[in-house]
ZAMARGU-4260 file (C-alpha; in steps of 0.2 Angstrom, whole numbers, plus 5000, padded with zeros to 4 digits):
<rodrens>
0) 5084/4970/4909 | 5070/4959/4916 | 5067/4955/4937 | 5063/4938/4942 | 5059/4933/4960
5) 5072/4919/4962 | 5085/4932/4960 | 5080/4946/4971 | 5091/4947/4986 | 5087/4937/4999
10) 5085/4951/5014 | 5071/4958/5002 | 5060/4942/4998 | 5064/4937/5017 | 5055/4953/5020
15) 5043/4949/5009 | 5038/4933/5015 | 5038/4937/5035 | 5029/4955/5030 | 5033/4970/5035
20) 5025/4990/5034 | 5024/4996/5018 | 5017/5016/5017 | 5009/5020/5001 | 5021/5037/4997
25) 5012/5052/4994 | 5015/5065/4982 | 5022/5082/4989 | 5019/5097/4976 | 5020/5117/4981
30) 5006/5129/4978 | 5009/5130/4960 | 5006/5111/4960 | 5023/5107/4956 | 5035/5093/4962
35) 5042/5099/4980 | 5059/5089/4980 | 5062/5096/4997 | 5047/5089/5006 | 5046/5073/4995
40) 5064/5068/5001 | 5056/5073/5019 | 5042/5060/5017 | 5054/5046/5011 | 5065/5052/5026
45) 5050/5052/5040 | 5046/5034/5032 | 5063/5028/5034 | 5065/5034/5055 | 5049/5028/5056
50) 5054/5009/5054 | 5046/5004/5039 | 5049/4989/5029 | 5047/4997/5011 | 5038/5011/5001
55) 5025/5010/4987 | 5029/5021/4975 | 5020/5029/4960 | 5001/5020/4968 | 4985/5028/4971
60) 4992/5039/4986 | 5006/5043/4974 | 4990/5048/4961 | 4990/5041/4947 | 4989/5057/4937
65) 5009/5058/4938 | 5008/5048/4923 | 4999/5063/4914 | 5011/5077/4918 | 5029/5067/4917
70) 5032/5065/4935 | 5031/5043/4935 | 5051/5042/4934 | 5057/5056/4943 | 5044/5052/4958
75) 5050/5034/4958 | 5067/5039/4955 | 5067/5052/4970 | 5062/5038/4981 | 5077/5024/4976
80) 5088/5040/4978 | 5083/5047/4994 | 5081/5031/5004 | 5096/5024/5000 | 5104/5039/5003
85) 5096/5038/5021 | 5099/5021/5026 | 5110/5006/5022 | 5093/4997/5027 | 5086/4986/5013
90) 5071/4992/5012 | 5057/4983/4998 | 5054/4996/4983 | 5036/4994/4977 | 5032/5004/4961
95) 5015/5005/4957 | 5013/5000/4937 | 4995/5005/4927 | 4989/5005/4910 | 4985/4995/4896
100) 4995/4982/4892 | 5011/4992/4882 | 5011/5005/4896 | 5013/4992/4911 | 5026/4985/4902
105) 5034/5000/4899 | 5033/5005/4917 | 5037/4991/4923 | 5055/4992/4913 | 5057/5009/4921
110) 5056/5002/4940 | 5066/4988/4935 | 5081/5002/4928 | 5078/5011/4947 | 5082/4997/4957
115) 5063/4992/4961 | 5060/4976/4969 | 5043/4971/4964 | 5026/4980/4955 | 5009/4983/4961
120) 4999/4981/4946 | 4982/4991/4947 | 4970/4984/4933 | 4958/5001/4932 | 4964/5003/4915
125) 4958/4985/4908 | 4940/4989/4916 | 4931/4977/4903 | 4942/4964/4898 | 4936/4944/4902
130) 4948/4934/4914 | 4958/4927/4900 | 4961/4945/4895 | 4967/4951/4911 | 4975/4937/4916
135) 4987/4938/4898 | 4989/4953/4904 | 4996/4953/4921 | 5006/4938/4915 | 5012/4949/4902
140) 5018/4961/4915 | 5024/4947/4926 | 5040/4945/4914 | 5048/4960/4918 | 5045/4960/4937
145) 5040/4952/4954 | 5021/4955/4954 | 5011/4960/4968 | 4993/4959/4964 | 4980/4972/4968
150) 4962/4971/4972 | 4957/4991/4972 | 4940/4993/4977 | 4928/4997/4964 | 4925/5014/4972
155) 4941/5020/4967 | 4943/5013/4950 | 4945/4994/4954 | 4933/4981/4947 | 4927/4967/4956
160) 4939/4950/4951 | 4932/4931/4959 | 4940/4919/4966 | 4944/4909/4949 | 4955/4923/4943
165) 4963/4926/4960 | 4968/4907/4959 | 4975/4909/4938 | 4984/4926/4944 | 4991/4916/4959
170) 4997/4901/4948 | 5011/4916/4936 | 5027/4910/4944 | 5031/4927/4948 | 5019/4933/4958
175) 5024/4936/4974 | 5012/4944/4982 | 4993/4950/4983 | 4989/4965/4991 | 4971/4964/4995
180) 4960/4980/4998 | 4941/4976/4990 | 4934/4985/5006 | 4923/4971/5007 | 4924/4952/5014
185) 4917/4941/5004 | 4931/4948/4990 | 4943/4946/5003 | 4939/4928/5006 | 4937/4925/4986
190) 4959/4930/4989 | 4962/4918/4999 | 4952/4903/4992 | 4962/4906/4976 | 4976/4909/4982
195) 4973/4890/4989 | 4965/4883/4975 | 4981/4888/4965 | 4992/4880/4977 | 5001/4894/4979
200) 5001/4899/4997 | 5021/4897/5001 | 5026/4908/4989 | 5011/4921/4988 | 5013/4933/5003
205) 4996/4941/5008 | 4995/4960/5013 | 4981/4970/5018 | 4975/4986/5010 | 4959/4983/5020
210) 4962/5001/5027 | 4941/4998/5036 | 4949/4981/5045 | 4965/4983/5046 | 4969/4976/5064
215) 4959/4962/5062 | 4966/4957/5045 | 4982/4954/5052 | 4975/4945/5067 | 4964/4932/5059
220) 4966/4917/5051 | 4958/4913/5037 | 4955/4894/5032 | 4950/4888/5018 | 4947/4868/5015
225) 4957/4858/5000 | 4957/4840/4996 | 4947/4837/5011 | 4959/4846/5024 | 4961/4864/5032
230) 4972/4880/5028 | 4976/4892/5035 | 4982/4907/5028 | 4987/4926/5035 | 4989/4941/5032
235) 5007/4943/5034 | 5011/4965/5032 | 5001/4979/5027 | 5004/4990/5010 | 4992/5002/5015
240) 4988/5022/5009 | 4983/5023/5027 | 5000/5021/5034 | 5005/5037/5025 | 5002/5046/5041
245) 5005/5042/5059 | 5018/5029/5052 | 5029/5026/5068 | 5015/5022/5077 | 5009/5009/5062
250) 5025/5000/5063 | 5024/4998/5082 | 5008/4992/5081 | 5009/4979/5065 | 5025/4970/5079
255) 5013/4972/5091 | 4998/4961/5080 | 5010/4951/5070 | 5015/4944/5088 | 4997/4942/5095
260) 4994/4932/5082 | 5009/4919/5081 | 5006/4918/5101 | 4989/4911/5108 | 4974/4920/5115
265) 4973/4941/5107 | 4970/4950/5120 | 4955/4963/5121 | 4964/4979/5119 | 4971/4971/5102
270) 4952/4967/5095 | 4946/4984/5100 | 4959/4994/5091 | 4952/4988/5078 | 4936/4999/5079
275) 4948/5014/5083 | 4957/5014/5069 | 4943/5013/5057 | 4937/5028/5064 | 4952/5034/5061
280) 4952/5029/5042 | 4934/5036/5040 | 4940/5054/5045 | 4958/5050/5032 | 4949/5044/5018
285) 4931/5050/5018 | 4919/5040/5019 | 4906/5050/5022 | 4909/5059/5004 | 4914/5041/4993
290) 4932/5042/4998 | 4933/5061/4987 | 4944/5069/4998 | 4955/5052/5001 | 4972/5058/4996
295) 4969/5075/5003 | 4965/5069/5021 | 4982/5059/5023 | 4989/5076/5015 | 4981/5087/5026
300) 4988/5077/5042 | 5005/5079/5034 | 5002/5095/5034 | 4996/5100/5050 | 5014/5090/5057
305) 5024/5102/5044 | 5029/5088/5032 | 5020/5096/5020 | 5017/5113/5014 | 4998/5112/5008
310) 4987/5099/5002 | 4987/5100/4984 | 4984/5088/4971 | 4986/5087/4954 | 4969/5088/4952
315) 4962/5105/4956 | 4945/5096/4962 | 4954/5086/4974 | 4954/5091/4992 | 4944/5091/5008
320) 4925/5087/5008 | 4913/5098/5019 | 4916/5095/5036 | 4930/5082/5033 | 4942/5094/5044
325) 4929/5092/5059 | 4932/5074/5057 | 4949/5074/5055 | 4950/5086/5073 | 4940/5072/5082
330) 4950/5058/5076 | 4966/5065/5082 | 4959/5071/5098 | 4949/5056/5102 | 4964/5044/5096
335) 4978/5056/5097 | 4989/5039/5106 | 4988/5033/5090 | 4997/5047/5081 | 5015/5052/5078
340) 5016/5070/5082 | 5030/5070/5093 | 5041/5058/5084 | 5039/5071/5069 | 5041/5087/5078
345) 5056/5079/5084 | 5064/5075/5069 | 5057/5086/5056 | 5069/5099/5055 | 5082/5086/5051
350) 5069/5077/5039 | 5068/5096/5030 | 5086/5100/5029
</rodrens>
């Protein structure tokens, strides 16, 4: 069974297309580093009330290291269950697909046998490989799924791609979307020029994973010249790790831009939020230490609401850097507005039931 854009329902690729707030799902496990099914039907829960648009599943919040010990189709297979169990919402169901070639295919079947709309495809594994290469590739996996594309930044396993491949990915008739997170600009803009240079802007849906410039992604645009004349793209959602945590507030305030910027002038407040929740990011995904203790930031905010039990990770060398808890303290007391403390210590017995 293969999943082609043109016959995905039309709520979903509406949703798509206008973008919407897309959390990256973490991974809940207990102390003995295995699957908690009680707080991982919690997260999809809290991600639901929250007013999401969708959940990536099976990403880099996820940790790729479910592949290792057996956990890719139960994790992804949890999600589908649980949020349609919560909600007669559509909701868009990302599944995160890695791997060489056979293994993207092959996982790609699997989210296709879930109910999974589309597939961020991460390129780590194909570190190496010329344009042509990848590109074979990606159109490869494109036959069994909606792509959305992936620019991981190279400090987390990603490579660095140009603009020429951006525009050849753009041209497989089933991409559907790009989420860009390079961490950097002049990749962003090599995005958006080939996603011009390919013509493909109408059907390509930008969203940022730019969790250092998030705020101002979605309120620029970006213009690029072709055949003499302007255009303009934007940023349309966010598919973002960052949204893992303080996700109510991240919906509001994604309405909040994505009206700012179909309206005229942004107001200040807007533009300096921006800095804000940077500084926030810093503290999640630790900057300070190469983005080590990424994962085990956004854990440890779920854990200090009681969503999650602990912060483990697969990886028993994963967790908080030196002093990243001192900055996770001053970001949610200098920016505790932008949190979602009450909203979860309202709801979380029910979430946990």
């Amino acid at each position: 069974m293969t999943l082609h854009r043109s016959t995905l329902p039309p709520e979903i690729l509406e949703r798509i297309r206008t973008g919407t707030a897309i959390p990256a799902h973490p991974l809940a496990l207990d102390r003995d580093r295995r699957f908690d099914r009680r707080r991982q039907r919690a997260l999809t829960r809290y991600y639901v009330d929250a007013g999401v648009g969708g959940l990536a599943v099976g990403v880099h919040t996820t940790q790729f290291a479910i592949r290792e010990v057996g956990l890719y189709e139960p994790v992804l297979g949890a999600a589908m269950a649980d949020a349609r169990a919560w909600t007669d919402r559509p909701l868009v169901m990302v599944a995160g697909l890695a791997g060489r070639t056979d293994q993207a295919v092959a996982e790609a079947q699997t989210a296709v046998g879930l109910g999974y709309h589309a597939g961020l495809l991460s390129l780590a594994a194909m570190a190496g490989q010329d344009t042509d290469a990848l590109i074979a590739h990606c159109a490869r996996v494109a036959e069994e799924i909606p792509l959305i594309g992936f620019y991981l930044q190279p400090a987390v396993g990603g490579m660095s791609l140009d603009a020429d491949f951006w525009s050849r990915f753009a041209a497989i008739d089933n991409v559907i979307a790009i989420k860009v997170a390079p961490f950097n600009r002049y990749r962003t803009l090599d995005v958006i020029r080939g996603v011009v240079a390919a013509r493909a802007e109408d059907r390509v849906t930008l969203y940022t994973g730019n969790d250092d410039h998030i705020v101002l992604d979605l309120l620029t645009p970006f213009t690029v010249m072709r055949d003499g004349a302007p255009v303009t793209l934007r940023f349309r959602g966010g598919l973002l790790g960052h949204w893992s945590v303080w996700t109510r507030q991240a919906v509001l305030m994604l309405e909040r831009l994505k009206a700012a910027a179909g309206g005229g002038d942004v107001p200040a407040d807007l533009l300096a939020l921006d800095s804000r929740v940077t500084d926030c990011n810093a503290a999640f995904f630790d900057v300070a230490h190469d983005f080590h203790g990424c994962i085990a930031g956004c854990h440890e905010i779920l854990r200090r609401q009681g969503l999650l039990e602990g912060i483990w990770c697969l990886d028993p060398e994963e967790g908080l850097s030196p002093g990243q808890a001192a900055e996770l303290d001053r970001v949610c007391r200098m920016h505790a507005d932008l949190s979602d403390d009450a909203f979860v210590a309202e709801n979380l017995e029910r979430w946990l039931s």
